[in-house]
PDB file of N, CA, C and O in Angstrom:
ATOM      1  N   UNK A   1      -2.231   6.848 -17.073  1.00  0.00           N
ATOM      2  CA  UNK A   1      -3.157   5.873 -16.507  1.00  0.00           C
ATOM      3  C   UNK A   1      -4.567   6.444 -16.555  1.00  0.00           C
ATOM      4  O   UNK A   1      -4.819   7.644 -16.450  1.00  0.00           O
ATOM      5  N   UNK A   2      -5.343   5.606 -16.701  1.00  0.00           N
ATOM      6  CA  UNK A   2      -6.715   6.104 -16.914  1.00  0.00           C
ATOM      7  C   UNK A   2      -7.475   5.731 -15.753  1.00  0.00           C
ATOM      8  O   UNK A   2      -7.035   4.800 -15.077  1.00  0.00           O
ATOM      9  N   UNK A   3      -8.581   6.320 -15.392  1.00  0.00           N
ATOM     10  CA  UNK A   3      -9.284   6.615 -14.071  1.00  0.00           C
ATOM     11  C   UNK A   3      -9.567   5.140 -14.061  1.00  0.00           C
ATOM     12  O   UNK A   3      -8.955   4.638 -13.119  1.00  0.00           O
ATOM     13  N   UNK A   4     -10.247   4.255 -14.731  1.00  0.00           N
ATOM     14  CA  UNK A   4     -10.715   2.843 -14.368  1.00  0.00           C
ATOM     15  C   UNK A   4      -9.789   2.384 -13.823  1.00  0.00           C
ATOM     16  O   UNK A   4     -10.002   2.027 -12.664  1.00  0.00           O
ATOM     17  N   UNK A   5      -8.153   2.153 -14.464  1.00  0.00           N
ATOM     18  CA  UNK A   5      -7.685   1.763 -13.887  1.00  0.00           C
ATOM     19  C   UNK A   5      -6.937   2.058 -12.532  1.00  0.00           C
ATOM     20  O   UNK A   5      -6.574   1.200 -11.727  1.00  0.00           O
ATOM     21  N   UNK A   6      -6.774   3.382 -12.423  1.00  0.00           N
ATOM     22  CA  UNK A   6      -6.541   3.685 -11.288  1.00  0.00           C
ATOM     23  C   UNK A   6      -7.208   3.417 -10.055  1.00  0.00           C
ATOM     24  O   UNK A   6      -6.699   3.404  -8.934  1.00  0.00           O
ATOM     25  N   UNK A   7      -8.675   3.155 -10.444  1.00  0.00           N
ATOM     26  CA  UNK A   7     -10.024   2.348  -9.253  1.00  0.00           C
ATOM     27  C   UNK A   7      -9.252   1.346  -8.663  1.00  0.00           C
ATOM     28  O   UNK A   7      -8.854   1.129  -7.519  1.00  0.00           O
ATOM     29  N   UNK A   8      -9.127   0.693  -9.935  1.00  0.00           N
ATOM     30  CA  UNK A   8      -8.931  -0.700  -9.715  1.00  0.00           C
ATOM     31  C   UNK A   8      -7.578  -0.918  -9.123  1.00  0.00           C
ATOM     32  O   UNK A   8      -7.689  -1.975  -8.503  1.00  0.00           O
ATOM     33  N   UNK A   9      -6.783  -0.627  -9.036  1.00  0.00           N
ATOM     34  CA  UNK A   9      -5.558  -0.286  -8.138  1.00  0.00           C
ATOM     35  C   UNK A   9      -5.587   0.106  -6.992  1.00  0.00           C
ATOM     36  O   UNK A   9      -5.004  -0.415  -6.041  1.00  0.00           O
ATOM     37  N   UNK A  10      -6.273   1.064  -6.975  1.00  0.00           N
ATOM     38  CA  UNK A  10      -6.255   1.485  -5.049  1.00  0.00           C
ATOM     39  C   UNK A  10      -7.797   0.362  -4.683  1.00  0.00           C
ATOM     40  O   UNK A  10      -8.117   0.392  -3.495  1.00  0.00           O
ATOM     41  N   UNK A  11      -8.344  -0.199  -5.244  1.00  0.00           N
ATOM     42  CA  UNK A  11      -9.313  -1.249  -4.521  1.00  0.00           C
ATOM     43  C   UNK A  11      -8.398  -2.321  -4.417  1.00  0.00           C
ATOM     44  O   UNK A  11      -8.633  -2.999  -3.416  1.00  0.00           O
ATOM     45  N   UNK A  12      -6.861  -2.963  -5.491  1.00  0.00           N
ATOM     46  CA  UNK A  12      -6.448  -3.787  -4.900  1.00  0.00           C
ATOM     47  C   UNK A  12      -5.634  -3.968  -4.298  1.00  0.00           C
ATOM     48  O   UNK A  12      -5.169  -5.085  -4.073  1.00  0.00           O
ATOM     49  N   UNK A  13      -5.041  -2.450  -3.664  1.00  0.00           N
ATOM     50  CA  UNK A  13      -4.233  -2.295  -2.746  1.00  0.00           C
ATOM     51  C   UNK A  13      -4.623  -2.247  -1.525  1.00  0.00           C
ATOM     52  O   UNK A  13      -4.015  -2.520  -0.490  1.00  0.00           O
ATOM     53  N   UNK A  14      -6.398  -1.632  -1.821  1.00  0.00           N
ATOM     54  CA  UNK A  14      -6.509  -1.534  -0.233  1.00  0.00           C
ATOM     55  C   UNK A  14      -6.932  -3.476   0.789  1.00  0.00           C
ATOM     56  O   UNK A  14      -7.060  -3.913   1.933  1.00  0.00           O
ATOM     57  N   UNK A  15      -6.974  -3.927  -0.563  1.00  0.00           N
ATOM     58  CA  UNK A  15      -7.304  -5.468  -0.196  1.00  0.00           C
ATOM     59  C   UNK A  15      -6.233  -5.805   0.150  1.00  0.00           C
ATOM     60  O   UNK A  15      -6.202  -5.504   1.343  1.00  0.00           O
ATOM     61  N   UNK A  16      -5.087  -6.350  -0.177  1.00  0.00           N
ATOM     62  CA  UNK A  16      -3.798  -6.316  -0.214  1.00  0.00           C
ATOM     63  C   UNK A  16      -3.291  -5.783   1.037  1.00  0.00           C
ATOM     64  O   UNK A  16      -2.563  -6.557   1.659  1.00  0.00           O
ATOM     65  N   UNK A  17      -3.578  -4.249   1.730  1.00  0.00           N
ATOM     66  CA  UNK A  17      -3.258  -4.162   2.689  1.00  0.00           C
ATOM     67  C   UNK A  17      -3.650  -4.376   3.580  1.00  0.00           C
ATOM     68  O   UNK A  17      -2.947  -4.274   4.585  1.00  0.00           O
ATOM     69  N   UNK A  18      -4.956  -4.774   3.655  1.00  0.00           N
ATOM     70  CA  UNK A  18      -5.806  -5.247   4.911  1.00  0.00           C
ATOM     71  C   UNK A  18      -5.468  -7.032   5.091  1.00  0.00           C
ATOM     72  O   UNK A  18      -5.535  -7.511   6.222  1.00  0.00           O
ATOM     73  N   UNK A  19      -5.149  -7.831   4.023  1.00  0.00           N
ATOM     74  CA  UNK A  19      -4.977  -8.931   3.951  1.00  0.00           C
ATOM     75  C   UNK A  19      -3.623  -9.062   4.930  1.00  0.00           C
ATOM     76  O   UNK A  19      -3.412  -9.980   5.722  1.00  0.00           O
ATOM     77  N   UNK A  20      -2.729  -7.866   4.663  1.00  0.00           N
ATOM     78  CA  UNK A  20      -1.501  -8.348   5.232  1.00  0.00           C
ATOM     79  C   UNK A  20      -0.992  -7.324   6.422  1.00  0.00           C
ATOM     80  O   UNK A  20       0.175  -7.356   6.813  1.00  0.00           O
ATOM     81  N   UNK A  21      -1.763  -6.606   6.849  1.00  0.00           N
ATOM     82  CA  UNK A  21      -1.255  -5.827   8.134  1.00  0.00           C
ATOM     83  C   UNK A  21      -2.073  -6.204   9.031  1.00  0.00           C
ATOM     84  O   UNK A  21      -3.303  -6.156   9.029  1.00  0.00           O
ATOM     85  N   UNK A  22      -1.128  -6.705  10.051  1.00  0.00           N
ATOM     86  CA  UNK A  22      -1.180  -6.982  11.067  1.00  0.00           C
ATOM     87  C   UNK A  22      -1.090  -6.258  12.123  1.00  0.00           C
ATOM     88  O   UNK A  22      -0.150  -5.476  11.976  1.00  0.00           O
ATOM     89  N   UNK A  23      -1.775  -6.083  13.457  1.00  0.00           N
ATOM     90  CA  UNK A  23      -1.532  -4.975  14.457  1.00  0.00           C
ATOM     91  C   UNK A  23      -0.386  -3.986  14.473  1.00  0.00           C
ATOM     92  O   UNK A  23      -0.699  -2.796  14.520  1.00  0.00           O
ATOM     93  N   UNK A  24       0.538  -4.218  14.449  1.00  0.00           N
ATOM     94  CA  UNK A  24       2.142  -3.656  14.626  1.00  0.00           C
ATOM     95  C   UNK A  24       2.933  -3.849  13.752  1.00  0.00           C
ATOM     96  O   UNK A  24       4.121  -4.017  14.025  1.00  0.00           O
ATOM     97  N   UNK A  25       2.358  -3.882  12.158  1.00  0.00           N
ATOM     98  CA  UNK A  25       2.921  -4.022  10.900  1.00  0.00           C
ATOM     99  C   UNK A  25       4.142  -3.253  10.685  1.00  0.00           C
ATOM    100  O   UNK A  25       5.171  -3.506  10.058  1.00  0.00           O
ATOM    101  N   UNK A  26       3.695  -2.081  11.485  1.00  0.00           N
ATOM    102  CA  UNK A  26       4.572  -1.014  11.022  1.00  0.00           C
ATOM    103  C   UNK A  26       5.875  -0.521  12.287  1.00  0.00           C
ATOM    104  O   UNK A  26       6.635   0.443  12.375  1.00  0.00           O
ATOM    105  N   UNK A  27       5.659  -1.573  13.009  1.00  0.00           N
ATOM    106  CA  UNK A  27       6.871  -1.168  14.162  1.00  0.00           C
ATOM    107  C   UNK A  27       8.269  -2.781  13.424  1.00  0.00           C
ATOM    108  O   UNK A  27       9.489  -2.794  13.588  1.00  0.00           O
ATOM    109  N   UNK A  28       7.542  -3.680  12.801  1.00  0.00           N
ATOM    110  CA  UNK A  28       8.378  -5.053  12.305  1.00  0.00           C
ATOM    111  C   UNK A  28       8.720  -4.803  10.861  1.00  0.00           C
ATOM    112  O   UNK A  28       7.916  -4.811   9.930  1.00  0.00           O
ATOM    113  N   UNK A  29      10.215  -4.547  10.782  1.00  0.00           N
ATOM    114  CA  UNK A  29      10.932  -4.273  10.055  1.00  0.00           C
ATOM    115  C   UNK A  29      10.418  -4.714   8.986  1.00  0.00           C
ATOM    116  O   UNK A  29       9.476  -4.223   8.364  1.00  0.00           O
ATOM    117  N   UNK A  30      11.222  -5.967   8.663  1.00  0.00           N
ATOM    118  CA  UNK A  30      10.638  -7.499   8.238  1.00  0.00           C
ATOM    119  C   UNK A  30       9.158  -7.233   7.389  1.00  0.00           C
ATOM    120  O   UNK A  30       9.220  -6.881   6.211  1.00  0.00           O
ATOM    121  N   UNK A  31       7.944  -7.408   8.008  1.00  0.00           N
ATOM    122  CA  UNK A  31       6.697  -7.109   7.427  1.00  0.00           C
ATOM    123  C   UNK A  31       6.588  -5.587   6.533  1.00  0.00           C
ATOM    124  O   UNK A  31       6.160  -5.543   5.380  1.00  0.00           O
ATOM    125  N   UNK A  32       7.006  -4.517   7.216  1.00  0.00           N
ATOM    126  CA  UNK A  32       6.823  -3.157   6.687  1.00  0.00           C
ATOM    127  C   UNK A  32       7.837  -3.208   5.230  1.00  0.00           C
ATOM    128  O   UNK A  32       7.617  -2.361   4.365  1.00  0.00           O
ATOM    129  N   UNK A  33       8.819  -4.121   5.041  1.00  0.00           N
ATOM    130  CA  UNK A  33       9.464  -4.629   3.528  1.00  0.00           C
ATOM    131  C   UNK A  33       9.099  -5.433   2.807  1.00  0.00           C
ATOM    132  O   UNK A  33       9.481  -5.428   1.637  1.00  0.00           O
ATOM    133  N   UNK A  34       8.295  -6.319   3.262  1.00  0.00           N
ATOM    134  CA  UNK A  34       7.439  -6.875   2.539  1.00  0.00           C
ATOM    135  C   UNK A  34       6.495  -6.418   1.908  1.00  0.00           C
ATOM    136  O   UNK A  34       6.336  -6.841   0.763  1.00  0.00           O
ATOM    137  N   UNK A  35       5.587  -5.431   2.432  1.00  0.00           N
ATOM    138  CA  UNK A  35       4.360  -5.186   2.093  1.00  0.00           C
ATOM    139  C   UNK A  35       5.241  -3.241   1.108  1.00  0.00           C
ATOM    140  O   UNK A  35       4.540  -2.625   0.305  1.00  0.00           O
ATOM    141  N   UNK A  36       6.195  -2.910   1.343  1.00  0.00           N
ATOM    142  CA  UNK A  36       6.647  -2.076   0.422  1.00  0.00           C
ATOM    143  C   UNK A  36       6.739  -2.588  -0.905  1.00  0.00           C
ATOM    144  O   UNK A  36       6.210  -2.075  -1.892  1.00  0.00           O
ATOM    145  N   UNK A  37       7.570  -3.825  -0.883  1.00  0.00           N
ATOM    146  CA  UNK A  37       7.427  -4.761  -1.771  1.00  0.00           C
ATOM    147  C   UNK A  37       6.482  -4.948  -2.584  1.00  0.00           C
ATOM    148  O   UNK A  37       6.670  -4.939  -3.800  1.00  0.00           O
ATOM    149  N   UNK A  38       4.948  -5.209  -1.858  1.00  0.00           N
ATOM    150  CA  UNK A  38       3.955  -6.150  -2.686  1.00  0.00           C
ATOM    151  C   UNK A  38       3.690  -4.721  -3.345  1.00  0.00           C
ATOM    152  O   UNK A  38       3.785  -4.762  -4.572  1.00  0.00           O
ATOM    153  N   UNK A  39       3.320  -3.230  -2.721  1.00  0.00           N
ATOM    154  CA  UNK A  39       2.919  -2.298  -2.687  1.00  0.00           C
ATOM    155  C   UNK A  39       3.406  -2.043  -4.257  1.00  0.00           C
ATOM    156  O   UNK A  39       2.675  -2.014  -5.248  1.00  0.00           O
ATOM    157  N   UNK A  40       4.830  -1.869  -4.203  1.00  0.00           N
ATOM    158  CA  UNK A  40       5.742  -1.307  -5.454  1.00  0.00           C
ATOM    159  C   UNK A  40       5.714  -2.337  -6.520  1.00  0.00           C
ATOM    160  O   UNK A  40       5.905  -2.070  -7.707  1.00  0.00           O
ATOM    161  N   UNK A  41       5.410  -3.820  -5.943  1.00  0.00           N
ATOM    162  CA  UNK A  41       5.334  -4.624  -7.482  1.00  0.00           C
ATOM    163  C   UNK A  41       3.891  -4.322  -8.472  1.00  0.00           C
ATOM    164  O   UNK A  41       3.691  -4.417  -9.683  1.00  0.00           O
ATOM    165  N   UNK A  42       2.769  -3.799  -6.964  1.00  0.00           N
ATOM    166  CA  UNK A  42       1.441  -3.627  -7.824  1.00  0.00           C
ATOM    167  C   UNK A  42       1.212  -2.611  -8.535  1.00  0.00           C
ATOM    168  O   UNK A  42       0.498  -2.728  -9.531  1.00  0.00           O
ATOM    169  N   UNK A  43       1.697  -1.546  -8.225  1.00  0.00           N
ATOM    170  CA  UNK A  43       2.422  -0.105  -9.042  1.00  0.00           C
ATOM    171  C   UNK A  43       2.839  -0.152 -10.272  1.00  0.00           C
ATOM    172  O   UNK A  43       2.697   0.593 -11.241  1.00  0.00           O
ATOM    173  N   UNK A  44       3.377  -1.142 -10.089  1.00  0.00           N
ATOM    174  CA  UNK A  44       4.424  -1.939 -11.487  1.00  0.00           C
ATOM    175  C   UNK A  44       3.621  -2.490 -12.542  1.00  0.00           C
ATOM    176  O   UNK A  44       3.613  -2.186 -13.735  1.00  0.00           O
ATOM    177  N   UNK A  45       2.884  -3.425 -11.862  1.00  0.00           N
ATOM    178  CA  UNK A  45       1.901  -4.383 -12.931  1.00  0.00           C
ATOM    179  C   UNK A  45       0.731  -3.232 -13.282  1.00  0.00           C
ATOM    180  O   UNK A  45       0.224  -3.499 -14.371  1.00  0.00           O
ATOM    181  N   UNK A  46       0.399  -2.539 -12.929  1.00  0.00           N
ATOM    182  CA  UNK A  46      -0.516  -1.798 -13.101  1.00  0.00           C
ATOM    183  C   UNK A  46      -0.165   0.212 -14.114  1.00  0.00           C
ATOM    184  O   UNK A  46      -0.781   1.182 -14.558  1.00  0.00           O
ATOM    185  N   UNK A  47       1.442  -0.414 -13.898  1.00  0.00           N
ATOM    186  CA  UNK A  47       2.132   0.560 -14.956  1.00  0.00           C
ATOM    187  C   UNK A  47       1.853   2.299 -14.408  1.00  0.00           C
ATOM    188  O   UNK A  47       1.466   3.197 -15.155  1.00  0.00           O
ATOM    189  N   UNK A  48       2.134   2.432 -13.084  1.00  0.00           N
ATOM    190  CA  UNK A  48       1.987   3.151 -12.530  1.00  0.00           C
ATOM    191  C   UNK A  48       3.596   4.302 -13.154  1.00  0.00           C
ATOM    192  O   UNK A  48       4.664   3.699 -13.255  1.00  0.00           O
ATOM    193  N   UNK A  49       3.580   5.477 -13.420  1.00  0.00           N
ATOM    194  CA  UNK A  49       4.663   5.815 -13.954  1.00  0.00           C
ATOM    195  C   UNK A  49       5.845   5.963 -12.782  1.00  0.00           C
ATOM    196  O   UNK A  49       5.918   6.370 -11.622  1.00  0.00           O
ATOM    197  N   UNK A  50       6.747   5.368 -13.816  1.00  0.00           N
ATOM    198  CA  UNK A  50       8.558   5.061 -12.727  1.00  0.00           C
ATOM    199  C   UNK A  50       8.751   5.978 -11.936  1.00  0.00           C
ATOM    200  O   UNK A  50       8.924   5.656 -10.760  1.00  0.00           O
ATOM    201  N   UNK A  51       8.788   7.413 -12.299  1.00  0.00           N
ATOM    202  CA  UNK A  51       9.320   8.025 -11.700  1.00  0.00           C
ATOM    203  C   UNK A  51       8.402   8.635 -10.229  1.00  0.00           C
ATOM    204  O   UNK A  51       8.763   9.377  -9.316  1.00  0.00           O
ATOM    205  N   UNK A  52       7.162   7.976 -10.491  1.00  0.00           N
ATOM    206  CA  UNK A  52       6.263   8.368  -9.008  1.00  0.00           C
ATOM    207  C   UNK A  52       6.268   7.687  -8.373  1.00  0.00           C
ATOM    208  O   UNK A  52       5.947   7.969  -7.219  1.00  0.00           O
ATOM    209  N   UNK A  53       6.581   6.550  -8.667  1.00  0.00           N
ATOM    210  CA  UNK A  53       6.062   5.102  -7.697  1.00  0.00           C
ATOM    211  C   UNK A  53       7.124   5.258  -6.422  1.00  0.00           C
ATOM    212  O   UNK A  53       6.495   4.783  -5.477  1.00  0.00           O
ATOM    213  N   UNK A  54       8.514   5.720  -5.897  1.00  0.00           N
ATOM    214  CA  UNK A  54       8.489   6.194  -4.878  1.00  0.00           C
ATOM    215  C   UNK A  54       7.798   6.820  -4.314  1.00  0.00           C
ATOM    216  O   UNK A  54       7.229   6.067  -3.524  1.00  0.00           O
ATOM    217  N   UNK A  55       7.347   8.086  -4.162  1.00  0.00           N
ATOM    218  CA  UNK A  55       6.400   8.969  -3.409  1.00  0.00           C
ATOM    219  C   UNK A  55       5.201   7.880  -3.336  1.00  0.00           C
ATOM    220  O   UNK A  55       5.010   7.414  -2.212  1.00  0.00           O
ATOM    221  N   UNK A  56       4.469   7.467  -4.255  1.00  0.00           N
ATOM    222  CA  UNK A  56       3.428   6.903  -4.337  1.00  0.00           C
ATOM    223  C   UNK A  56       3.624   5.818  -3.240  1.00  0.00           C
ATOM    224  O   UNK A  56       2.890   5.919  -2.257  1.00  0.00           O
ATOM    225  N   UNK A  57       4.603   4.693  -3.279  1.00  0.00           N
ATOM    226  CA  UNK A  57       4.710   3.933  -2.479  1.00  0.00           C
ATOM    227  C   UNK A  57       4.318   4.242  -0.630  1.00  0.00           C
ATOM    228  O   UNK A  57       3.500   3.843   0.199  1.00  0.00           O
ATOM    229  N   UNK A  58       5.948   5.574  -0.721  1.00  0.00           N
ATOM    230  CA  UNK A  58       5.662   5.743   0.932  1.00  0.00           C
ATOM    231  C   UNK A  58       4.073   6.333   1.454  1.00  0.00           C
ATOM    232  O   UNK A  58       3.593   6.179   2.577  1.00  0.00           O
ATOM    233  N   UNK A  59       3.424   7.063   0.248  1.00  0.00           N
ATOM    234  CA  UNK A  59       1.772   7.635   0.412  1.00  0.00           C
ATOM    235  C   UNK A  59       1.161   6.406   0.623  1.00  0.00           C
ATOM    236  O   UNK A  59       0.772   6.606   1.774  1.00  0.00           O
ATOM    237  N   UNK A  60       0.892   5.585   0.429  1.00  0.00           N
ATOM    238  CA  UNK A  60       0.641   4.569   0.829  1.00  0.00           C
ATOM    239  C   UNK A  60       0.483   3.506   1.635  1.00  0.00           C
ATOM    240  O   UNK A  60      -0.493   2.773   1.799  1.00  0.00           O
ATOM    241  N   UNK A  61       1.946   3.505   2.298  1.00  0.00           N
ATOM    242  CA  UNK A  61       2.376   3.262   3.562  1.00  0.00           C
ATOM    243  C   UNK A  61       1.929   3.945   4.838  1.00  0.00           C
ATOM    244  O   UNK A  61       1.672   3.472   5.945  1.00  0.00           O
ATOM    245  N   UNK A  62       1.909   5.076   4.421  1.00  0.00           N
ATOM    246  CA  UNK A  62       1.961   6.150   5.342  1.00  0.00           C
ATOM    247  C   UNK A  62       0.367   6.140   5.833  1.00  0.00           C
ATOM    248  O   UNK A  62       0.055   6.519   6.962  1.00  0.00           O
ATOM    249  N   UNK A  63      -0.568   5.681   4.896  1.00  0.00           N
ATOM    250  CA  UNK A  63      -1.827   5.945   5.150  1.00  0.00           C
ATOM    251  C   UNK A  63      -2.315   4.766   5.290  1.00  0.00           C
ATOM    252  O   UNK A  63      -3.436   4.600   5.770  1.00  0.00           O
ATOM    253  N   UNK A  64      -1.557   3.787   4.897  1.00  0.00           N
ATOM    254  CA  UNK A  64      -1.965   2.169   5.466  1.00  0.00           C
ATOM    255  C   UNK A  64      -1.359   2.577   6.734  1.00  0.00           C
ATOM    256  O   UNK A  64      -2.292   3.336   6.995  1.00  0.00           O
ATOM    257  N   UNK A  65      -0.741   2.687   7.538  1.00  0.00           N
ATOM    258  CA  UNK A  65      -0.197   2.806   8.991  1.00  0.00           C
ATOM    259  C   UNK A  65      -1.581   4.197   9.599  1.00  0.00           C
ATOM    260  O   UNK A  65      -2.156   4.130  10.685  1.00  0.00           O
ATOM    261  N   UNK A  66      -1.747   5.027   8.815  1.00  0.00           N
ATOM    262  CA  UNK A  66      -2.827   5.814   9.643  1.00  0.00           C
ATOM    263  C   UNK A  66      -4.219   5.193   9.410  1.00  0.00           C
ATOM    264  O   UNK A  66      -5.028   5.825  10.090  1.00  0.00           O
ATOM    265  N   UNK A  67      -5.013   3.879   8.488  1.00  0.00           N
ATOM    266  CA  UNK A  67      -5.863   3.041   8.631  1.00  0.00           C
ATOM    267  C   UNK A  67      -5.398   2.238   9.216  1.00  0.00           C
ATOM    268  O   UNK A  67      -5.824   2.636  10.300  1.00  0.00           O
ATOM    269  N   UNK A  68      -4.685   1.126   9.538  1.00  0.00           N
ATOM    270  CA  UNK A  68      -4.414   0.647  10.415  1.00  0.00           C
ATOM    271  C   UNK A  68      -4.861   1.313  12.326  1.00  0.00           C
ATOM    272  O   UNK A  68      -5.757   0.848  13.031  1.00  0.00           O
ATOM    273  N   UNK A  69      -3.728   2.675  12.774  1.00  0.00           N
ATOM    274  CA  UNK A  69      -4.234   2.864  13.677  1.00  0.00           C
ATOM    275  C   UNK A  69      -5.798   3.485  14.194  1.00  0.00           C
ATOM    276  O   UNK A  69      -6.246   3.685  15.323  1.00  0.00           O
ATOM    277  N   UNK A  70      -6.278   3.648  13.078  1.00  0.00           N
ATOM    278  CA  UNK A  70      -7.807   4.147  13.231  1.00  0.00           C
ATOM    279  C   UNK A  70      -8.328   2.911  13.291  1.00  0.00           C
ATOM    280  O   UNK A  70      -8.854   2.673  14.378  1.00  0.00           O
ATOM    281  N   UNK A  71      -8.369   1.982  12.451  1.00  0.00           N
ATOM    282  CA  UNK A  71      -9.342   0.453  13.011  1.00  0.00           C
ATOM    283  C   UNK A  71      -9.302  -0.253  14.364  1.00  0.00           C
ATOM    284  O   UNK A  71     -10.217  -0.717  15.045  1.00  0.00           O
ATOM    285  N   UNK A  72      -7.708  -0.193  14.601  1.00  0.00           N
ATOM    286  CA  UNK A  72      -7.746  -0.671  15.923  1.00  0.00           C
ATOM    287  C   UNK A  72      -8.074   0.206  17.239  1.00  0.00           C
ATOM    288  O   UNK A  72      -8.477  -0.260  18.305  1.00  0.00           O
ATOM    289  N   UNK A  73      -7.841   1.478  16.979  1.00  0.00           N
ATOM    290  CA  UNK A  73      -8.396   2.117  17.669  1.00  0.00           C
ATOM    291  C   UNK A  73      -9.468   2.606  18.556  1.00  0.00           C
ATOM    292  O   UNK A  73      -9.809   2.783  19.726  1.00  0.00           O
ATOM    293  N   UNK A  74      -9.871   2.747  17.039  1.00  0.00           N
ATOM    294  CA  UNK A  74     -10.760   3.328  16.818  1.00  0.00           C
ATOM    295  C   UNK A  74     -12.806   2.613  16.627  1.00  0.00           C
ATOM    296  O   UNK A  74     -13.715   3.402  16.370  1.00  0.00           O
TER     297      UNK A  74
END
């Protein structure tokens, strides 16, 4: 993957995750599979390589749940 596109991936993930987390995204089962979901299909379209896009996914998660509690927080 080349750096442009890699921009352009974490700018439309971070849209993507702000569009769809909600206060307590990450305590509702339900939502936190969804948005793994949208997470791992955009990985996909964007040809992120197979064998990272686990790790990559939960990095993701993990730091959408630590932006998340810093906005509301914070």
């Amino acid at each position: 993957m080349g750096i442009d596109q890699l921009r352009e991936l974490a700018i439309i993930l971070v849209q993507r995750i702000r569009q769809n987390a909600s206060i307590d995204w990450n305590l509702k089962e339900n939502v936190r599979a969804r948005m793994k979901v949208m997470v791992k299909r955009l990985l996909r379209q964007y040809g992120y390589p197979p064998d990272m896009q686990a790790l990559a996914t939960e990095l993701v998660l993990e730091q959408a749940k630590l932006f998340t509690e810093f906005t509301v927080n914070g």
